[in-house]
N, CA, C and O atoms as a DFTB+ gen file, in Angstrom:
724 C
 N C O
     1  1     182.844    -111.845     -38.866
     2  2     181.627    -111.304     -39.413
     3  2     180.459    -112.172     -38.954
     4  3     180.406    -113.402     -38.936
     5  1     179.481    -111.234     -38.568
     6  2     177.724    -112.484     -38.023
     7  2     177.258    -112.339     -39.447
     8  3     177.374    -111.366     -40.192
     9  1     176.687    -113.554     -39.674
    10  2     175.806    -113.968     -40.467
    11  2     174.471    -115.336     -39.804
    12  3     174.460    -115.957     -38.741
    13  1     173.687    -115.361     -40.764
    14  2     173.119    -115.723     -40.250
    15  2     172.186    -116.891     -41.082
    16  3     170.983    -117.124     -40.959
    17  1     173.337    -117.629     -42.101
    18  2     172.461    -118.072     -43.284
    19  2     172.407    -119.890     -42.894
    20  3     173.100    -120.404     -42.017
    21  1     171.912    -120.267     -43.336
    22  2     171.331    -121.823     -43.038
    23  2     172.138    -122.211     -44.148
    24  3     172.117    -121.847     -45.323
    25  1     173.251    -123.477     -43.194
    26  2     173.995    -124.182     -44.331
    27  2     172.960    -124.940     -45.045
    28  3     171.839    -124.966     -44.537
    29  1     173.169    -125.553     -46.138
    30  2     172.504    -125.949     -47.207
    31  2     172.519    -127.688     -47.093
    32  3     173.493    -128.438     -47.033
    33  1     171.056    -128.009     -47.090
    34  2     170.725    -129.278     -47.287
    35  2     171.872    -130.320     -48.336
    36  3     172.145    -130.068     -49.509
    37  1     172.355    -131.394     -47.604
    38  2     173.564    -132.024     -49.186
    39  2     173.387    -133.124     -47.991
    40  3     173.107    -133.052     -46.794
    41  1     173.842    -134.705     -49.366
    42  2     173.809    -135.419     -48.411
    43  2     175.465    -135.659     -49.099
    44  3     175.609    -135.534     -50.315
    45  1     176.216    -135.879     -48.537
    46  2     177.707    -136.766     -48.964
    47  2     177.967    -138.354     -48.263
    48  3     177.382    -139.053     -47.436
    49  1     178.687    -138.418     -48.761
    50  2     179.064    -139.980     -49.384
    51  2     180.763    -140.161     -49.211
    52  3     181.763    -139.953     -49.897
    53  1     180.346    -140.823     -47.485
    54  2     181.219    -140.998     -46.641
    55  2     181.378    -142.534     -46.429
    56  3     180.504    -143.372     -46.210
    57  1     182.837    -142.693     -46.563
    58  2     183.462    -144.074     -46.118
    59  2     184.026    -144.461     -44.145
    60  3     184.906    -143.893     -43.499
    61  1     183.339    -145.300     -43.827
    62  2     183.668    -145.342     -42.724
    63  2     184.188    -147.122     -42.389
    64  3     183.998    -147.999     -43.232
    65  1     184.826    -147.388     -41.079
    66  2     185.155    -148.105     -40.930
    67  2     184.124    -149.154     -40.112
    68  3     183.301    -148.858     -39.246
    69  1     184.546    -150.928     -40.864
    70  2     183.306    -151.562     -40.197
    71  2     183.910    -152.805     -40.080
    72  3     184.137    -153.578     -41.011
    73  1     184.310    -153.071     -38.220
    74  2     185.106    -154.498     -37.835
    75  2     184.143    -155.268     -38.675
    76  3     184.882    -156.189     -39.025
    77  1     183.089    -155.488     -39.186
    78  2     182.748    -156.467     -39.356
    79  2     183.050    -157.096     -41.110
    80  3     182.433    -158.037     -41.609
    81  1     184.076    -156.338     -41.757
    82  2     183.874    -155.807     -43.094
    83  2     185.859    -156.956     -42.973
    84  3     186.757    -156.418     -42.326
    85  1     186.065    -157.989     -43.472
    86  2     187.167    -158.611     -43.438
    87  2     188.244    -158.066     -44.467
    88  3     187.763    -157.273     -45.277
    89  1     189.148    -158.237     -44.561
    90  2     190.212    -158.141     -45.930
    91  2     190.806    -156.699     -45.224
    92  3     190.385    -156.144     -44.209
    93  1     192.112    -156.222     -46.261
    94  2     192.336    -154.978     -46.412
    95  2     191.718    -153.799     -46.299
    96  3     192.282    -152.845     -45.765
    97  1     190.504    -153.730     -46.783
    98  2     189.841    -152.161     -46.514
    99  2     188.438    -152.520     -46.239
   100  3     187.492    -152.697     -47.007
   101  1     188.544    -152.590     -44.846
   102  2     187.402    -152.876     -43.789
   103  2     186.663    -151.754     -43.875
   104  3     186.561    -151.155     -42.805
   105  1     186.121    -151.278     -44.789
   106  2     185.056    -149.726     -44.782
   107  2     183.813    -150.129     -45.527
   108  3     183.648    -151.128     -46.227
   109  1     182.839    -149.012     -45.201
   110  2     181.461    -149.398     -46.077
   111  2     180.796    -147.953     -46.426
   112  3     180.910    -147.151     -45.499
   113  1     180.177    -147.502     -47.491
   114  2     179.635    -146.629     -47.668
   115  2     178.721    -146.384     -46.716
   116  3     177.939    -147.288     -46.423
   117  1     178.655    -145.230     -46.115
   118  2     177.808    -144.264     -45.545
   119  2     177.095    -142.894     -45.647
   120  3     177.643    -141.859     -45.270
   121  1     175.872    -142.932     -46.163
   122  2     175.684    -141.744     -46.308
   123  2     174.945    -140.728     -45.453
   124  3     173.768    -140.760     -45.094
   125  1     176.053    -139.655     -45.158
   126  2     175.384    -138.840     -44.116
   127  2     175.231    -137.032     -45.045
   128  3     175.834    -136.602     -46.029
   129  1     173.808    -136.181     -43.868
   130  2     173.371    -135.014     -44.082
   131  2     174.114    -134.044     -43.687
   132  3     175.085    -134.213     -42.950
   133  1     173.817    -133.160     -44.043
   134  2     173.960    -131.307     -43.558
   135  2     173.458    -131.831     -41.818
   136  3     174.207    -132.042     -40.864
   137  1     172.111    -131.915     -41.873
   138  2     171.629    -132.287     -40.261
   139  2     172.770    -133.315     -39.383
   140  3     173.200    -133.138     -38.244
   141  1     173.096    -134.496     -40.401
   142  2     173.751    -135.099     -39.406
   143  2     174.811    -134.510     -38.635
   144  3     175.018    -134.772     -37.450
   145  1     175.720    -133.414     -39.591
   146  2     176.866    -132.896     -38.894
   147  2     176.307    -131.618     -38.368
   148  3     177.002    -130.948     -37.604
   149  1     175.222    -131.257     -38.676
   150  2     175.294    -129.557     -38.356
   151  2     174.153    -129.275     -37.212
   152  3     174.189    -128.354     -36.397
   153  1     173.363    -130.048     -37.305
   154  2     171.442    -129.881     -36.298
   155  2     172.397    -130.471     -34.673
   156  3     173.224    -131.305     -34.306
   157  1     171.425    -129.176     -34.079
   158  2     171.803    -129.834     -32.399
   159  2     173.128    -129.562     -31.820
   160  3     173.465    -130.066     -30.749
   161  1     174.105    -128.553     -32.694
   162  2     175.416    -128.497     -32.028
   163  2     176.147    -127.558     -32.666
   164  3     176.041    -127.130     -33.815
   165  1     176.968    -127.256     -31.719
   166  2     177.485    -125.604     -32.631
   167  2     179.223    -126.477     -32.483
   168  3     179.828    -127.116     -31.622
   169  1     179.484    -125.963     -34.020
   170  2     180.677    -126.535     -34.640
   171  2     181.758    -125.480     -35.089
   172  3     181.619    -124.259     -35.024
   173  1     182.349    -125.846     -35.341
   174  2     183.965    -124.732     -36.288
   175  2     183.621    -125.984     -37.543
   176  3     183.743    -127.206     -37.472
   177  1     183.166    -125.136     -38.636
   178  2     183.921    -126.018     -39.734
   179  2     184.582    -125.021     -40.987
   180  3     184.192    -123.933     -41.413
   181  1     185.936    -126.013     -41.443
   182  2     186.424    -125.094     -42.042
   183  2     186.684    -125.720     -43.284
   184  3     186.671    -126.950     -43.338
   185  1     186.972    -124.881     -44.522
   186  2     187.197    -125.775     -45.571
   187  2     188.494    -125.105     -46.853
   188  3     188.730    -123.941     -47.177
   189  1     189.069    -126.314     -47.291
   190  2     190.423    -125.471     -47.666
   191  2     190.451    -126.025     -49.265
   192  3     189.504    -126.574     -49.828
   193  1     191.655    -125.769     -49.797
   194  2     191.420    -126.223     -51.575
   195  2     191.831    -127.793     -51.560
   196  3     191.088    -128.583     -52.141
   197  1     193.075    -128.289     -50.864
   198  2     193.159    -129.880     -51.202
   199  2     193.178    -130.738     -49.593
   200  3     193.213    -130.185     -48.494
   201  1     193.154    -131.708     -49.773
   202  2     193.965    -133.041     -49.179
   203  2     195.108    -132.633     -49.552
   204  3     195.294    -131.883     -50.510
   205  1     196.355    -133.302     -48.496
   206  2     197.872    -133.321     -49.032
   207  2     198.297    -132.172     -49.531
   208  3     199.525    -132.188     -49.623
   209  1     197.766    -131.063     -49.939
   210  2     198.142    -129.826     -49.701
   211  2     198.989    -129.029     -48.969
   212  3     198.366    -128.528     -48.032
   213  1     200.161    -128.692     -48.997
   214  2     201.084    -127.595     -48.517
   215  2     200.744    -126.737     -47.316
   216  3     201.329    -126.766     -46.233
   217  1     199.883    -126.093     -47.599
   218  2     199.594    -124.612     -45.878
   219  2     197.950    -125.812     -45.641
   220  3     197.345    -125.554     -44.601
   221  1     197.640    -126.385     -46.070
   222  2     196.375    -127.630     -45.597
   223  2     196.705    -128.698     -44.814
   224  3     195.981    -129.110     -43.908
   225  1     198.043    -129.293     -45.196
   226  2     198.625    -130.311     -44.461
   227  2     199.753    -130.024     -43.870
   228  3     200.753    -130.735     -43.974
   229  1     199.695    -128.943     -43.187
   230  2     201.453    -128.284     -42.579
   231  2     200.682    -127.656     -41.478
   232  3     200.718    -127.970     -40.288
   233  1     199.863    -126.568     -42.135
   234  2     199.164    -125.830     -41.165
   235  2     198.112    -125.485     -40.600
   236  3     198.028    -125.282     -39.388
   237  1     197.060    -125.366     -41.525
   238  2     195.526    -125.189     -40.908
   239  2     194.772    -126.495     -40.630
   240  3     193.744    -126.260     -39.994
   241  1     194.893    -127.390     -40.816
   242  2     194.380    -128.885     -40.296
   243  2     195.120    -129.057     -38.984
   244  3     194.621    -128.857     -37.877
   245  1     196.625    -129.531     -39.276
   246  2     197.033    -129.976     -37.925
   247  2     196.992    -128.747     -36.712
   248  3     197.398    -129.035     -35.586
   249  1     196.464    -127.325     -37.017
   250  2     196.993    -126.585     -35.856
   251  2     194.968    -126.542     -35.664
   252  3     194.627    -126.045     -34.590
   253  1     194.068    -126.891     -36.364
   254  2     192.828    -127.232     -35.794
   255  2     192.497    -128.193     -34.920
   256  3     191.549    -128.243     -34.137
   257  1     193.716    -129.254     -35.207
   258  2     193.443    -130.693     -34.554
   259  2     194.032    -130.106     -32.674
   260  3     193.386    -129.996     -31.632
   261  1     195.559    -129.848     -33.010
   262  2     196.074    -129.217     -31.937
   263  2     195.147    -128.204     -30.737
   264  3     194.991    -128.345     -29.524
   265  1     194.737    -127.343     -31.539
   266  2     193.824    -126.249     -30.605
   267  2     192.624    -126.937     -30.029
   268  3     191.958    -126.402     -29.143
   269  1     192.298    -128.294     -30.594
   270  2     190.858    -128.953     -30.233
   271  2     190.573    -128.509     -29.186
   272  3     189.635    -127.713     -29.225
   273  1     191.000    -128.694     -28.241
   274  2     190.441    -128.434     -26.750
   275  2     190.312    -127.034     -26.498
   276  3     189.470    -127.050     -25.600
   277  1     190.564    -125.942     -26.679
   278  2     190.790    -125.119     -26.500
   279  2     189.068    -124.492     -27.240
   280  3     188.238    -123.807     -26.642
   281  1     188.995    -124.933     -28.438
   282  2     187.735    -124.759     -29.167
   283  2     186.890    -125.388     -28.190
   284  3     186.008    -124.629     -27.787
   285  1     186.884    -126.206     -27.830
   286  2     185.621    -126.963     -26.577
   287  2     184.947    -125.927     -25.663
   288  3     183.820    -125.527     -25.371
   289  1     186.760    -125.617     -25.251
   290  2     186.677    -124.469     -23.798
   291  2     185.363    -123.485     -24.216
   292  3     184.418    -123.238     -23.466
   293  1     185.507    -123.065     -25.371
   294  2     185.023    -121.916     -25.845
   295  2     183.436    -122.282     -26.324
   296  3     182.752    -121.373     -26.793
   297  1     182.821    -123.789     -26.173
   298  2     181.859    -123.719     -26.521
   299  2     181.251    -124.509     -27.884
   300  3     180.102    -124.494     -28.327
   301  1     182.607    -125.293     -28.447
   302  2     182.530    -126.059     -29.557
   303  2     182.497    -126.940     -29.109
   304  3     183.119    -127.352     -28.129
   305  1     181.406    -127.636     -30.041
   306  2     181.233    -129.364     -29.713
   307  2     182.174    -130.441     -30.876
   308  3     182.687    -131.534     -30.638
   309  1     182.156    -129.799     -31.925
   310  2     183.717    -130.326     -32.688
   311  2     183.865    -129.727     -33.797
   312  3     183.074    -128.792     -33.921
   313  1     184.548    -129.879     -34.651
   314  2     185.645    -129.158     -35.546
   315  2     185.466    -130.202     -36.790
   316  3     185.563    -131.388     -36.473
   317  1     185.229    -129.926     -38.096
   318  2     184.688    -130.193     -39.447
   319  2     185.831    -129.433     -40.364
   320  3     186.117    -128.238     -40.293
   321  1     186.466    -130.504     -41.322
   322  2     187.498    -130.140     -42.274
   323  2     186.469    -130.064     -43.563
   324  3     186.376    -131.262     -43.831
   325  1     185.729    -129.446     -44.419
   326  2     185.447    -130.302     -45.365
   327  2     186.116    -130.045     -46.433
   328  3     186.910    -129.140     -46.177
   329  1     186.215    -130.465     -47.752
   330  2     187.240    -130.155     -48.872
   331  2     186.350    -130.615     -50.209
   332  3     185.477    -131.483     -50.224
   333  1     186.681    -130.025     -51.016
   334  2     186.323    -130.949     -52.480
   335  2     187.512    -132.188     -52.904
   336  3     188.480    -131.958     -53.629
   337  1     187.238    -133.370     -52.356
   338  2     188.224    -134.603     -51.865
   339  2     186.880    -135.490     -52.058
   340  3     185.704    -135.272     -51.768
   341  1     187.657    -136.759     -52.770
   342  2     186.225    -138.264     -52.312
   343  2     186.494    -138.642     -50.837
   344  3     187.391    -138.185     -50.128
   345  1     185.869    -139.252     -50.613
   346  2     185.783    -139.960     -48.766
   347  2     187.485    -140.931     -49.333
   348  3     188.316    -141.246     -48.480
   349  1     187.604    -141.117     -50.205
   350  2     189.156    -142.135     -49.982
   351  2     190.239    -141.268     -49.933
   352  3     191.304    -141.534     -49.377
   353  1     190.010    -140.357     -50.439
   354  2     191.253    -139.332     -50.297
   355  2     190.554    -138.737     -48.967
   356  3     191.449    -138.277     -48.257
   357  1     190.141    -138.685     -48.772
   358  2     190.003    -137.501     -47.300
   359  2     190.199    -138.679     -45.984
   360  3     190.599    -138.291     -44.887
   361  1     189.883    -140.072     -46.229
   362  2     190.336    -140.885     -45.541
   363  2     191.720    -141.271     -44.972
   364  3     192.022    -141.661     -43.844
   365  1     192.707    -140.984     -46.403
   366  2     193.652    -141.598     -46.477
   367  2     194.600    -140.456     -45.723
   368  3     195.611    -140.693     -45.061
   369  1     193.939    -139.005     -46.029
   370  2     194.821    -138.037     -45.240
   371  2     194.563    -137.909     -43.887
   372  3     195.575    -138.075     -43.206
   373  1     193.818    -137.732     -43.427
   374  2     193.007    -137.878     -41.836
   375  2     194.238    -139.350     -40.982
   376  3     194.750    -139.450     -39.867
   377  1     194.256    -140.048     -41.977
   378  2     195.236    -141.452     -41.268
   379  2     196.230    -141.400     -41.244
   380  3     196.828    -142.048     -40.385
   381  1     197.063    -140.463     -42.337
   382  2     198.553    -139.672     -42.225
   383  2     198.557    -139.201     -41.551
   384  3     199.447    -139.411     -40.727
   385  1     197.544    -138.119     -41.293
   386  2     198.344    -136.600     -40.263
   387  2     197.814    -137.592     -38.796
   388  3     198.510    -137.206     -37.857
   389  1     197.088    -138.420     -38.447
   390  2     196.492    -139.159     -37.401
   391  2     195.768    -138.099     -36.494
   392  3     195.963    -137.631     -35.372
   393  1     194.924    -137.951     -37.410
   394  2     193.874    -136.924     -36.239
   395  2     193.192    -138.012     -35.896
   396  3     193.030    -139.068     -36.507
   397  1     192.637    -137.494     -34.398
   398  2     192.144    -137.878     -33.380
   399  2     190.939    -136.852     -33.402
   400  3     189.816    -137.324     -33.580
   401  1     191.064    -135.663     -33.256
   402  2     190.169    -134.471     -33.160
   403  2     189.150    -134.193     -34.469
   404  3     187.997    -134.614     -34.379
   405  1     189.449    -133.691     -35.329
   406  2     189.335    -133.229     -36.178
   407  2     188.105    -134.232     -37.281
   408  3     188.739    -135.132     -37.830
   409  1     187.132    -134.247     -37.539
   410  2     186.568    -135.097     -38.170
   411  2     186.244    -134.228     -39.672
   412  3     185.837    -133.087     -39.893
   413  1     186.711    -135.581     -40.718
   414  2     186.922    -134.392     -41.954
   415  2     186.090    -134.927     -42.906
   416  3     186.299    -136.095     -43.234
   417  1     185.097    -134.255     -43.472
   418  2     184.085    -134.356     -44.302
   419  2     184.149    -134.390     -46.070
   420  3     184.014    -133.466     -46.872
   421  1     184.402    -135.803     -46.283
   422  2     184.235    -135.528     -48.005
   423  2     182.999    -134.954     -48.811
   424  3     181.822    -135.294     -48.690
   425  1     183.707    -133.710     -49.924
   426  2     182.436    -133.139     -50.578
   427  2     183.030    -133.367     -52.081
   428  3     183.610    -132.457     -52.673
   429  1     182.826    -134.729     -52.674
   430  2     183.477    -135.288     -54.070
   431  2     183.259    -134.775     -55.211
   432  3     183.926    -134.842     -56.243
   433  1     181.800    -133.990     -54.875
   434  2     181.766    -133.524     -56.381
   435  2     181.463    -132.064     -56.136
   436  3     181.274    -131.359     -57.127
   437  1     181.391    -131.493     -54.848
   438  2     181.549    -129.931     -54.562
   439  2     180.339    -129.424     -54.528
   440  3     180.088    -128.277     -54.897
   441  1     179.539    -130.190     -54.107
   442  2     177.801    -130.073     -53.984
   443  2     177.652    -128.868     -52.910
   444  3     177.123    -127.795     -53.202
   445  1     178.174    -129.170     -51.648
   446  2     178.142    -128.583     -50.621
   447  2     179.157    -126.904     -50.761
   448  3     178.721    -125.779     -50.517
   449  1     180.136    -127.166     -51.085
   450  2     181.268    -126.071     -52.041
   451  2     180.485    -124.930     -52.496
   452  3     180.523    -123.752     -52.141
   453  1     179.382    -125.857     -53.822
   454  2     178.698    -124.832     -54.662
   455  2     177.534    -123.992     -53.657
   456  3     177.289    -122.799     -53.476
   457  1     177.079    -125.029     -53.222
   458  2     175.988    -123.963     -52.730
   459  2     176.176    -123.062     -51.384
   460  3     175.365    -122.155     -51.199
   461  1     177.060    -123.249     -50.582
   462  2     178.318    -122.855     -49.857
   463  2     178.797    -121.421     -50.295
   464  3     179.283    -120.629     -49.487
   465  1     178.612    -121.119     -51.742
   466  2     178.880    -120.030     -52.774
   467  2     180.886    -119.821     -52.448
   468  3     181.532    -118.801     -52.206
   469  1     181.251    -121.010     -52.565
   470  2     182.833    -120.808     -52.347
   471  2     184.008    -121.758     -53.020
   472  3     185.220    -121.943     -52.916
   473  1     182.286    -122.491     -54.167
   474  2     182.948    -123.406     -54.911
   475  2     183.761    -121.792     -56.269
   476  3     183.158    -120.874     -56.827
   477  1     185.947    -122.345     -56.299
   478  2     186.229    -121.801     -57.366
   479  2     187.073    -122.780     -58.594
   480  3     187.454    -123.933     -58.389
   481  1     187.208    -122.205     -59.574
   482  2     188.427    -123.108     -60.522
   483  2     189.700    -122.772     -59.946
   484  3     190.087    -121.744     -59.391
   485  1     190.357    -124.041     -60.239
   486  2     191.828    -123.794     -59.656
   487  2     192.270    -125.261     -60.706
   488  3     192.782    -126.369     -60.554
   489  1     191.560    -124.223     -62.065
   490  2     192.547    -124.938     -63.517
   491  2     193.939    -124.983     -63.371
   492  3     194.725    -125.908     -63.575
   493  1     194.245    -123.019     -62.710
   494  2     195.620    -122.993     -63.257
   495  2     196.467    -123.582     -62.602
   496  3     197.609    -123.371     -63.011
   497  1     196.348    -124.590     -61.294
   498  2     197.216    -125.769     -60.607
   499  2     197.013    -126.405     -60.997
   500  3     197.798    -127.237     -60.542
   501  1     196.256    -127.024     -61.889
   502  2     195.872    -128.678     -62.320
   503  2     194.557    -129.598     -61.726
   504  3     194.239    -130.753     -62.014
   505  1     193.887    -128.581     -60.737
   506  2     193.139    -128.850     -59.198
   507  2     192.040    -129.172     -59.703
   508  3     191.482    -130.196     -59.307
   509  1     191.320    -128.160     -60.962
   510  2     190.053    -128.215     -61.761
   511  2     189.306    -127.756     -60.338
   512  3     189.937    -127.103     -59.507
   513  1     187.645    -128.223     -60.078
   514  2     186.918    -127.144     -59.485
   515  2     186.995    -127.368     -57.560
   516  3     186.596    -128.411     -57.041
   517  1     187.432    -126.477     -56.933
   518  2     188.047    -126.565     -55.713
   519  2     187.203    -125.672     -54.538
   520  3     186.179    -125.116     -54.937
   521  1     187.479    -125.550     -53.491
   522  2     186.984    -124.484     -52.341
   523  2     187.608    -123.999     -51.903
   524  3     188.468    -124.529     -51.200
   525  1     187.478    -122.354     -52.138
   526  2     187.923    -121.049     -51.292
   527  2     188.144    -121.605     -49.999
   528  3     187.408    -122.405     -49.420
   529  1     189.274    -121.093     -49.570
   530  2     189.716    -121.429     -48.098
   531  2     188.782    -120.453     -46.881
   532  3     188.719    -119.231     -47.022
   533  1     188.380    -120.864     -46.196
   534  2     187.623    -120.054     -45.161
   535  2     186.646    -121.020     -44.473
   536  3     186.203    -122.050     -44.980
   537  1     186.347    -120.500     -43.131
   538  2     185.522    -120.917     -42.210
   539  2     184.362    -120.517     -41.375
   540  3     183.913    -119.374     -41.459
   541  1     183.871    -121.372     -40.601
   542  2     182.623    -120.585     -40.000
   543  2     182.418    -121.308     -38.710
   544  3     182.791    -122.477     -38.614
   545  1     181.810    -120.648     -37.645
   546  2     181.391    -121.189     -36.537
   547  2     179.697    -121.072     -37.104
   548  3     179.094    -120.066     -37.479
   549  1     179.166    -122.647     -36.990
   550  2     178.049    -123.279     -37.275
   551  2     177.160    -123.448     -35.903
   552  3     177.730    -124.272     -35.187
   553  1     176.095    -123.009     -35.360
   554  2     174.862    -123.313     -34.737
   555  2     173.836    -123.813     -34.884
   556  3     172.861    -123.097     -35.114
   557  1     173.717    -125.089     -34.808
   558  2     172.502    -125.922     -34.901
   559  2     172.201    -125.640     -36.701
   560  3     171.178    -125.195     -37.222
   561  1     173.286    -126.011     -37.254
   562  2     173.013    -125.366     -38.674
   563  2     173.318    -123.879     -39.470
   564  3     173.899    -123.633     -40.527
   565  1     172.648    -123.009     -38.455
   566  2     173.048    -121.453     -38.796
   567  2     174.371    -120.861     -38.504
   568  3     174.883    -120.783     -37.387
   569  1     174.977    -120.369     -39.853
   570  2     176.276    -119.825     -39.524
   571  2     175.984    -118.636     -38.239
   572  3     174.855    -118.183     -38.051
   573  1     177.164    -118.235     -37.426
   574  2     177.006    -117.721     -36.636
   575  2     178.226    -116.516     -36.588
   576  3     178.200    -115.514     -35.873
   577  1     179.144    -116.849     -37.415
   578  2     180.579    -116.512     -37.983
   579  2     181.296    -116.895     -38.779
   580  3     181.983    -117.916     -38.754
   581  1     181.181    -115.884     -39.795
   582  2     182.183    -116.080     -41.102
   583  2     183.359    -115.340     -41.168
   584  3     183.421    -114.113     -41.096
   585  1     184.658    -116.414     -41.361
   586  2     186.041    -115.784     -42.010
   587  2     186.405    -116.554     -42.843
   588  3     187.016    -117.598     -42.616
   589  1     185.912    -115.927     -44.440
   590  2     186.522    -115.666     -45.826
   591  2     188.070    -115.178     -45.777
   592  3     188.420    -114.141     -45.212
   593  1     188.873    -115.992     -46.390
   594  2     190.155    -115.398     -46.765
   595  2     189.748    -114.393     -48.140
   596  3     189.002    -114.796     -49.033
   597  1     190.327    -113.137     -48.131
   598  2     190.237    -112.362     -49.387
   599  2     190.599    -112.528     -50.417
   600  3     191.624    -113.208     -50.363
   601  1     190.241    -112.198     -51.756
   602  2     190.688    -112.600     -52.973
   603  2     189.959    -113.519     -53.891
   604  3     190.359    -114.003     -54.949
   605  1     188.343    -113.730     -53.041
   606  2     187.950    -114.718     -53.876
   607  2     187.573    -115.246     -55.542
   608  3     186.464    -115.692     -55.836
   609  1     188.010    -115.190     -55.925
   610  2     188.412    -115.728     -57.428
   611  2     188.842    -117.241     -57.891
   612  3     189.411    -118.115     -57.237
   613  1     188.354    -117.248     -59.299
   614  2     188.795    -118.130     -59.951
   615  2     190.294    -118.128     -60.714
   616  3     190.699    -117.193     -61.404
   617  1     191.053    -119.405     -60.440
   618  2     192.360    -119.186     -60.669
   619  2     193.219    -118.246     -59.716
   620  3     194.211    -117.745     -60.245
   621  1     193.077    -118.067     -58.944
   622  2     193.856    -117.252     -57.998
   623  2     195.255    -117.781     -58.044
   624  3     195.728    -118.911     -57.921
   625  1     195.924    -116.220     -58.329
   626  2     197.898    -116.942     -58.411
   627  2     198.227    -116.702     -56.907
   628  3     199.431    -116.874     -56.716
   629  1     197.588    -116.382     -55.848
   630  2     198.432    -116.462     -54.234
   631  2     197.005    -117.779     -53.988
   632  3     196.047    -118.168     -54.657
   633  1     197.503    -118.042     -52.859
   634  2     196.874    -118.886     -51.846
   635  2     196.540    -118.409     -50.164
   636  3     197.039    -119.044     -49.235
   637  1     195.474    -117.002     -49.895
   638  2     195.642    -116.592     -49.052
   639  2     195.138    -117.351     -47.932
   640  3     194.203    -118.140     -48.073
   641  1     195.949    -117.067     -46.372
   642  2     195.691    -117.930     -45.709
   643  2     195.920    -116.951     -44.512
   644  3     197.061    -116.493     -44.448
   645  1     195.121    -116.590     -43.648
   646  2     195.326    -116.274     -42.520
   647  2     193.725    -116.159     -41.626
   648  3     193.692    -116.595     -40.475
   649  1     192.716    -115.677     -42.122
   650  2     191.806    -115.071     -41.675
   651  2     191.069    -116.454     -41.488
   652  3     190.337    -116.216     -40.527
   653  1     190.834    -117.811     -41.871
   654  2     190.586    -118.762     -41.619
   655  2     191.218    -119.792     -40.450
   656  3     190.687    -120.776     -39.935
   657  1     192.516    -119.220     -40.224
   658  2     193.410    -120.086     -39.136
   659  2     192.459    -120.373     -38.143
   660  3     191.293    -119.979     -38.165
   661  1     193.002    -121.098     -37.229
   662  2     192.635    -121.516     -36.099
   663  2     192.991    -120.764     -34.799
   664  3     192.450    -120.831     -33.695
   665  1     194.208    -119.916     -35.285
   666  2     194.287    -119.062     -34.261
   667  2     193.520    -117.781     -34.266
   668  3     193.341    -117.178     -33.207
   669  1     192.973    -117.252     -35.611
   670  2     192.354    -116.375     -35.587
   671  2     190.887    -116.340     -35.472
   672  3     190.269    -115.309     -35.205
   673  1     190.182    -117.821     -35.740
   674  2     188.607    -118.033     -35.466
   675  2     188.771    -118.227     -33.766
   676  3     187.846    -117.762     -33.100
   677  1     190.021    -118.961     -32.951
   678  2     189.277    -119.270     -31.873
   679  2     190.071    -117.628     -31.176
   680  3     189.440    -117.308     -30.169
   681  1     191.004    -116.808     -31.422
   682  2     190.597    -115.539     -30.504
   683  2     188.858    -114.742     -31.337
   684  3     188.080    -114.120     -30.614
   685  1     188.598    -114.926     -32.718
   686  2     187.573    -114.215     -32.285
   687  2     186.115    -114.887     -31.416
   688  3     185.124    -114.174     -31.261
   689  1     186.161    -116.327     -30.899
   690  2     185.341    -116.833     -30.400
   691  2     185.537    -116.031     -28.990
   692  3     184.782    -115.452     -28.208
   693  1     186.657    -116.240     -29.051
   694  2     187.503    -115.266     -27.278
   695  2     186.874    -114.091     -26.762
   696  3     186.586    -113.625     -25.660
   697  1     186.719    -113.651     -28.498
   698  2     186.326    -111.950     -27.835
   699  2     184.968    -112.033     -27.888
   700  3     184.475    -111.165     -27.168
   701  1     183.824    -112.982     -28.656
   702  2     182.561    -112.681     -28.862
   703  2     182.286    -113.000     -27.183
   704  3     181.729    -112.136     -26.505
   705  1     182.685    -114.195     -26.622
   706  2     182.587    -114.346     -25.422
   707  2     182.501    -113.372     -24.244
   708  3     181.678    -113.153     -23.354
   709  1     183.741    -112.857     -24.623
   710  2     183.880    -111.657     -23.411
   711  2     182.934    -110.722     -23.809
   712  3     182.580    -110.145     -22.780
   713  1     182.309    -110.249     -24.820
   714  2     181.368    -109.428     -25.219
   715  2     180.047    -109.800     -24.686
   716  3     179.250    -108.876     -24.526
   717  1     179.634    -111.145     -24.346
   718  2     178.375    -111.398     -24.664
   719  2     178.577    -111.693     -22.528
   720  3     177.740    -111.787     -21.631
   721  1     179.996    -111.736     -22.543
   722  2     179.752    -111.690     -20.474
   723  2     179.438    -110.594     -19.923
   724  3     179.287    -110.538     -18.702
């Protein structure tokens, strides 16, 4: 689907790594914008309900990281996980699955989620307030393509997952391409 709406100003509150920072957890608060990740470059970002998550950490993360190049081919400059996760949990998973590709954006208190309009409850897992699974190809900020998984609701008893994959955003990048040759 084209759309055409301006992601929303948020700043989050990101942990990054700093040789100069001694001991065990060599990191320092960083806080970066909407602009920093989104102005000047057209992106895939996608966003799912957890960290450590089941079809999140099996399938739609690592097969985003996998396809990386393939998203390039097509015109992406990189690929954005974000989640309702703090920067330590979204840290700590990014270093499990060992992406290389994939740069994944903590949204801790669902700032970005809410106004995103995809912040839902997901009481009835224990999750409390979470993000609808779905994605978008981002331009200099402006969505350019949206795929919503269906069903959006609060408490949802399935977990739908297909229309967000990675195989299905980068064939429809495939076809906008061949359309626009």
């Amino acid at each position: 689907m084209t759309v055409k709406k301006k992601v929303p100003f948020v700043t989050f509150h990101t942990r990054v790594r700093d040789d100069s920072i001694e001991g065990p957890n060599p990191y320092r608060w960083e806080d970066k914008t909407s602009e920093d990740y989104f102005s000047g470059k057209r992106v895939v970002l996608f966003s799912l309900p957890g960290a450590f998550t089941p079809t999140c950490s099996t399938f739609q993360l690592p097969d985003f990281e996998t396809l990386y190049e393939q998203f390039e081919k097509e015109g992406i400059d990189t690929i954005y996980c974000v989640s309702v996760n703090d920067a330590f949990v979204m840290n700590a998973w990014g270093k499990g699955l060992g992406l290389q590709n994939v740069q994944l954006i903590p949204d801790g208190s669902g700032e970005f989620t809410r106004k995103m309009g995809m912040l839902v409850a997901k009481d009835n897992l224990g999750f409390g307030m979470r993000s609808w699974r779905y994605a978008a190809v981002i331009n200099n900020g402006v969505v350019e393509q949206w795929f919503e998984e269906d069903g959006f609701c609060d408490n949802c008893e399935t977990d739908p997952y297909g229309v967000s994959s990675p195989q299905n955003v980068l064939e429809a990048l495939k076809a906008k391409a061949v359309t626009a040759a």
